[in-house]
C-alpha positions in Angstrom: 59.0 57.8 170.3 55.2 58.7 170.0 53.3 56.3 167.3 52.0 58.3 164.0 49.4 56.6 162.2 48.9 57.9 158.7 45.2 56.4 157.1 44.3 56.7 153.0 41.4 54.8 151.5 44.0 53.9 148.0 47.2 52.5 148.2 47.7 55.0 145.3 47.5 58.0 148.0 50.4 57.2 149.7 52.2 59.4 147.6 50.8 62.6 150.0 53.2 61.2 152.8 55.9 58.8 151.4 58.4 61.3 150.3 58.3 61.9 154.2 59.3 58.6 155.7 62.1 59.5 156.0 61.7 62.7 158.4 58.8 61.3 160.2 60.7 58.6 160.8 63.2 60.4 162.9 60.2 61.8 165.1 58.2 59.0 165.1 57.0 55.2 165.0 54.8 55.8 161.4 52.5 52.8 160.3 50.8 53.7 157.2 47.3 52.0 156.6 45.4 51.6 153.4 44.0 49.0 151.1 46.4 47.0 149.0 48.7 47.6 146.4 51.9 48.3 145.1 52.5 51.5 146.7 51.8 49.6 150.2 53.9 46.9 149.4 56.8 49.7 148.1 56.8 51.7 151.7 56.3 48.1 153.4 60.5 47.2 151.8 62.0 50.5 153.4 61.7 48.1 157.1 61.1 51.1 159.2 58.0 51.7 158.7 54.6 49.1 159.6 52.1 49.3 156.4 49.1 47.1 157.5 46.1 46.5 154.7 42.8 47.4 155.1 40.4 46.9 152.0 38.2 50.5 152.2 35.9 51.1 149.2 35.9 54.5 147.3 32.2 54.8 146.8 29.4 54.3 150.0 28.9 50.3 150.3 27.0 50.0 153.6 28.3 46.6 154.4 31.6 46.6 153.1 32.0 49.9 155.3 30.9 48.2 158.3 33.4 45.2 157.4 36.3 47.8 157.1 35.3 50.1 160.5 36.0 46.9 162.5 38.9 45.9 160.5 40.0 50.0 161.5 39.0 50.0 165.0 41.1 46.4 165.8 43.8 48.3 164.0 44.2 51.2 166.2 43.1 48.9 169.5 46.8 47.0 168.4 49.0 49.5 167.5 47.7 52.1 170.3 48.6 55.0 168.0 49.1 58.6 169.8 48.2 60.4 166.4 46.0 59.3 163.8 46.2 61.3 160.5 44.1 60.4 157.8 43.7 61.8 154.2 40.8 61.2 151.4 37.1 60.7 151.8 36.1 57.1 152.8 39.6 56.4 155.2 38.9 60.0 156.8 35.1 58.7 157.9 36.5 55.2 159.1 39.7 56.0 160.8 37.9 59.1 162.4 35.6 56.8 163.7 37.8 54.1 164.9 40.3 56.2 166.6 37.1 58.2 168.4 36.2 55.2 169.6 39.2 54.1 170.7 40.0 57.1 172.1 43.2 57.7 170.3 44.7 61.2 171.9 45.1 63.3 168.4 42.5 62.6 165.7 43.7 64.3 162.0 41.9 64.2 159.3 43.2 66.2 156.1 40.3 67.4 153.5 42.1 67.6 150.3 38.4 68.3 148.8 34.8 68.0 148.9 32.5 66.8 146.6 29.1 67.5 148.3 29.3 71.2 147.1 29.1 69.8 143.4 25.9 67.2 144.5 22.7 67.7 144.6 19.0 65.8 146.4 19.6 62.7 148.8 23.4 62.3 147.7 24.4 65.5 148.7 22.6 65.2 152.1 24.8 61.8 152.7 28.0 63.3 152.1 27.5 66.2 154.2 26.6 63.6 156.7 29.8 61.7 156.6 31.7 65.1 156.2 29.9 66.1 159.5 30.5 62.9 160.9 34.6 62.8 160.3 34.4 66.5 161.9 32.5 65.2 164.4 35.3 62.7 165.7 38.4 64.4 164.7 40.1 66.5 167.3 42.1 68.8 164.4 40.6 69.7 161.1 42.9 70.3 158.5 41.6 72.0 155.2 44.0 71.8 152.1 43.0 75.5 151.1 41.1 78.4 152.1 38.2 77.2 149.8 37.8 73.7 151.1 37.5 75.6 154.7 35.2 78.2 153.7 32.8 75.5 152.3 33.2 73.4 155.4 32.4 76.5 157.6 29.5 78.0 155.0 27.5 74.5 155.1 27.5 73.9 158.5 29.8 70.7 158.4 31.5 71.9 161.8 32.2 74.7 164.2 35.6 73.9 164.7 38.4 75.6 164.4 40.3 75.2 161.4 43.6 75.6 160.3 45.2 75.7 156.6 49.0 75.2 156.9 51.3 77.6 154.7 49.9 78.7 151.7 47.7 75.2 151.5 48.6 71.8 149.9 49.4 68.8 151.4 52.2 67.9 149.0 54.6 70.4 147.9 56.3 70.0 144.9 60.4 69.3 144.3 60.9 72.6 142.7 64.6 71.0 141.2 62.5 67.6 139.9 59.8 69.7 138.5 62.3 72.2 136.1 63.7 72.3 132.6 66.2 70.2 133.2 68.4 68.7 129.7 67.1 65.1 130.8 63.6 66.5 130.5 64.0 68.6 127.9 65.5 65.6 125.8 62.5 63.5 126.4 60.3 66.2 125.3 61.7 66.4 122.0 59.9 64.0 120.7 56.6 65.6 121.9 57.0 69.0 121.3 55.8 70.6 117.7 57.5 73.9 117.3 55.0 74.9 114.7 51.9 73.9 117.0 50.4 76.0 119.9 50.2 72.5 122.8 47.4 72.1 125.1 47.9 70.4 128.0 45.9 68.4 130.8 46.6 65.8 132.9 44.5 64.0 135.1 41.8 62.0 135.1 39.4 61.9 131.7 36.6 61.7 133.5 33.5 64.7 133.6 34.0 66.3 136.8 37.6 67.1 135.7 35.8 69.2 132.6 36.7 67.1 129.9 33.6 67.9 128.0 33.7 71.1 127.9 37.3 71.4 127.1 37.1 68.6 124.1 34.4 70.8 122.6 36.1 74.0 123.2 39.3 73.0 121.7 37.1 71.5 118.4 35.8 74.8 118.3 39.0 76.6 118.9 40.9 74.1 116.3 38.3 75.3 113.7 39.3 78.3 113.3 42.9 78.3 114.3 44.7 74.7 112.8 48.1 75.3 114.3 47.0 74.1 117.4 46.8 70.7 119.1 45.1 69.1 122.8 47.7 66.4 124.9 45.6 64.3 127.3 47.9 62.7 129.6 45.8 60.7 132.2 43.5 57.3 132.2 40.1 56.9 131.1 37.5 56.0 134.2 34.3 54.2 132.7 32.7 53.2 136.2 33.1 56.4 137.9 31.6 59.4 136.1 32.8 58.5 132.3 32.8 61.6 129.7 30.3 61.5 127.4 29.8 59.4 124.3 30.3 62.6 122.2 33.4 63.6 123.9 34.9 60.1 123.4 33.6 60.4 119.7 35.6 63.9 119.0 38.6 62.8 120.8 39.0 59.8 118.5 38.0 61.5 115.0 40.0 65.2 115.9 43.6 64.0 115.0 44.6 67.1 117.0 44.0 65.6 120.3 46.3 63.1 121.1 45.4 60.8 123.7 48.7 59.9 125.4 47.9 57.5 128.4 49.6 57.6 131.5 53.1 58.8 132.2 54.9 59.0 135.3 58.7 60.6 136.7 60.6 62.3 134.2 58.0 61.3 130.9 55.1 63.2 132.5 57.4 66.3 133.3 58.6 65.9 130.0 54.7 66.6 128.4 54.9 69.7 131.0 57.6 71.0 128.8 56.4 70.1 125.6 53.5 72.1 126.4 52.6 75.5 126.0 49.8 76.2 128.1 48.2 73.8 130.8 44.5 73.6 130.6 42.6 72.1 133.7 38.5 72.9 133.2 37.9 70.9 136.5 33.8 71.1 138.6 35.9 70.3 141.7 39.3 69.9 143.5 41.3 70.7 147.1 44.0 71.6 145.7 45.0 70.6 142.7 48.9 69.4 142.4 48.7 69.4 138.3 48.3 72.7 138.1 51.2 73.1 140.8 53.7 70.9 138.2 52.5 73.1 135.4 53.3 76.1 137.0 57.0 75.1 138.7 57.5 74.6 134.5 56.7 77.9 133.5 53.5 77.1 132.1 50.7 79.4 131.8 47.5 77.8 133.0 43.9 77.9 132.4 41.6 77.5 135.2 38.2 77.2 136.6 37.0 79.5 139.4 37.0 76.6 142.2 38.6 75.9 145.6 42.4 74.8 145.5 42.7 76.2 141.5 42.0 79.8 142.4 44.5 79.8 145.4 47.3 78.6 143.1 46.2 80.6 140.0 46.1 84.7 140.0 43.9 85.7 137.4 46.2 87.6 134.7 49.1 87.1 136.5 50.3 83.0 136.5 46.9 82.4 134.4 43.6 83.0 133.4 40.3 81.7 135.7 37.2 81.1 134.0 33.5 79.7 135.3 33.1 75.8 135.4 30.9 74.1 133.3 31.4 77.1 130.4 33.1 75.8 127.2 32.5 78.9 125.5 34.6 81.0 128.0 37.2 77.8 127.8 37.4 78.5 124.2 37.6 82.3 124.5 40.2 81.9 127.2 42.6 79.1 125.2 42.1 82.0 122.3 43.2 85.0 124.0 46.4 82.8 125.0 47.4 82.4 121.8 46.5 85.2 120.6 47.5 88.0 122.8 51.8 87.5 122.6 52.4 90.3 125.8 49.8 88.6 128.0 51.4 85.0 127.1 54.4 86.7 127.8 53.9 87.9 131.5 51.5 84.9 132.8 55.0 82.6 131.5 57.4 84.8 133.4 55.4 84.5 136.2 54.3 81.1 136.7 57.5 79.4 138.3 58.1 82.2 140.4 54.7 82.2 142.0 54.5 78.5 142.0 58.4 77.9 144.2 57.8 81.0 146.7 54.4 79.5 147.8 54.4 75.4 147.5 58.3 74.5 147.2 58.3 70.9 149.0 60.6 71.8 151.7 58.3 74.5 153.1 55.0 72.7 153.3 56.7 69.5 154.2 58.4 71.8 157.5 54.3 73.3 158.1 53.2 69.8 158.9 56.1 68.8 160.8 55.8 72.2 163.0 52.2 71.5 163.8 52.5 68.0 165.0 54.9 69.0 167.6 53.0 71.5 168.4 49.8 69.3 168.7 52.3 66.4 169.8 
C-alpha cells in the first residue's frame, strides 16, 4: 500500500481525520504528524497507524519555524510518503515545504480558512505570503468552501486550479450522534428553561468569533425582553485575541448569560438541544462545524455574512445572515426570532433537513476518499 501522510499544526486537529482511520487504513500506510498531545498519543494506541511529534507553533516564530521545517523535512526524508495532506495554517506552510523539497509525488494542503482577509498593514502582507507560499508547493489545493476559494483566487494567492469537494467541509457530521436522541434529551433537562427563549454559541470566547458584539446585543436585547437568556459553551483565550474588558464585565454581572465552560460528546449535544436558537456572530471561518451541529439539531441559526457560514446557512430558510462586526443587526436579528412565531417556525423545520442532505459524514468522508484515488 501507498504511504498517506496526514500533517496538523495541534494535536487538537486530529479530530478532522481520526474518525477515518479506520477506512484510510484499508487503502493506506497513514502516519499522522503533529505536535504533542493527548489526541496524538490516543490515535498512537490504535497500533496501525505511526503518529510522530513535531512541536509547530500557532503564531509566526521565525526560529522556532526554522527548528520545526527541519524537524518536517527529516520526517518525510524517513517515511518516504507518496501523499502528503496537511490541514491548518502553520503545518500547511511547513509540511508544504518539506515535502516540495523532498519531492514527495502528491502535495495536499486543505484551507479550512484564512485569516489574511480579516488583517490589515505588514501582517496582512505576511500571511498572504505564507498562503502564497503553501500554494506555491502544493501540487492540489483544497478549499473547505466556495468562499475560502474565491478569496484565494480574488487576492492573487494562486492560479491553480481548485477544487471544493461535495458541498464543502472537511468533517461531516454523524447525523445519528448529532440528533434528539432520549440520552441527550435527558442530559438537557437540566439545562433547558421552558419558560426562557436560549441563546446559544459555542466556540471559542475570543473577538474574532464576535463575542463582543453579541454580549452587547443580547444586554440590549435582554432589556427589553427578560424571558430570554445567552449559553456560552467554549474556553476563554487571554493570549490570542481576548474579548474586551467590557465584554468580560457584562458577562459576569448579566445573570442571564451563563458561562458554561467546555463540554464535549453527548453534554455539548445536550446544550444543542437545550437551545432554542444557535447564535455564531463570527469576523472569520472555513467552514464552521458549530453551526453544522446546530443545524443536524433543528436549531435555527444566526449568522454572519462570511465564507463557510453563508454556504451552510440560507438566509430565511435554515437561518438568518447578518453583517459582521454589527451588534445592532445581531440584536435586531435575535429579536425577530423570537418574535416572529411563523418565521421560527419554518427556519426550525428546515434546519436538519438542509443540514443531513448536504454534510451527512458518510458523504464527505466518500468525496475525500474518491479524490485520492483519483489523485492516487
Amino acid at each position: 500500500m501507498k504511504k498517506l501522510l496526514r500533517s496538523c499544526t495541534v494535536s487538537m486537529s486530529i479530530e478532522f481525520v481520526s474518525g477515518m482511520l479506520d477506512d484510510l487504513t484499508k487503502r493506506y500506510n497513514v502516519v499522522i504528524v503533529s505536535s504533542a498531545g493527548q489526541e496524538l498519543d490516543k490515535v498512537r494506541q490504535r497500533g496501525d497507524v505511526k503518529t510522530i511529534a513535531v512541536e509547530m507553533q500557532r503564531h509566526i516564530s521565525l526560529m522556532k519555524d526554522l527548528r520545526s521545517l527541519w524537524q518536517m523535512i527529516k520526517v518525510i526524508r524517513k517515511e518516504r510518503p507518496y501523499i502528503v495532506h496537511s490541514i491548518t495554517p502553520k503545518a500547511g506552510l511547513l509540511t508544504m515545504m518539506a515535502a516540495w523539497i523532498c519531492r514527495v509525488p502528491v502535495r495536499i494542503h486543505t484551507f479550512t480558512g484564512l485569516v489574511f482577509p480579516t488583517s490589515s498593514g505588514l501582517k496582512r502582507r505576511i500571511l498572504m505570503l505564507t498562503d502564497w507560499l503553501t500554494c506555491a508547493c502544493a501540487t492540489h489545493i483544497q478549499p473547505e468552501g466556495e468562499g475560502v476559494k474565491a478569496d484565494l483566487l480574488n487576492n492573487g494567492i494562486t492560479r491553480k486550479p481548485l477544487r471544493v469537494l461535495g458541498y464543502g467541509n472537511v468533517k461531516g457530521i454523524d447525523t445519528l450522534r448529532f440528533s434528539r436522541r432520549q440520552q441527550v434529551m435527558e442530559l438537557s433537562e437540566s439545562i433547558r428553561k421552558n419558560d426562557v427563549f436560549t441563546f446559544l454559541f459555542v466556540g471559542r470566547i475570543v473577538g474574532d468569533k464576535g463575542i463582543n458584539e453579541l454580549v452587547n446585543a443580547f444586554v440590549g436585547l435582554h432589556a427589553d425582553n427578560p424571558k430570554t437568556r445567552l449559553l456560552l459553551v467554549g474556553f476563554f483565550e487571554e493570549k490570542l485575541d481576548p474579548v474586551s474588558k467590557d465584554t468580560k464585565r457584562m458577562i459576569n454581572e448579566c445573570e442571564a448569560i451563563e458561562y458554561a465552560g467546555e463540554h464535549y460528546g453527548d453534554e455539548l449535544i445536550a446544550y444543542y438541544a437545550a437551545a432554542d436558537c444557535f447564535v455564531f456572530p463570527s469576523y472569520r471561518e472555513g467552514f464552521p462545524n458549530t453551526v453544522i451541529e446546530a443545524g443536524a439539531m433543528g436549531l435555527p441559526c444566526i449568522v454572519t455574512d462570511i465564507n463557510g457560514s453563508r454556504e451552510i446557512i440560507s438566509n430565511e430558510k435554515n437561518g438568518l445572515i447578518i453583517p459582521s462586526h454589527d451588534s445592532k443587526s445581531l440584536q435586531q436579528a435575535m429579536k425577530r426570532i423570537i418574535e416572529d412565531c411563523q418565521l421560527y417556525r419554518s427556519l426550525q423545520d428546515n434546519s436538519r433537513e438542509m443540514i443531513v442532505s448536504r454534510f451527512s459524514q458518510d458523504f464527505v468522508r466518500q468525496c475525500l476518499y474518491e479524490f485520492y484515488d483519483e489523485i492516487a
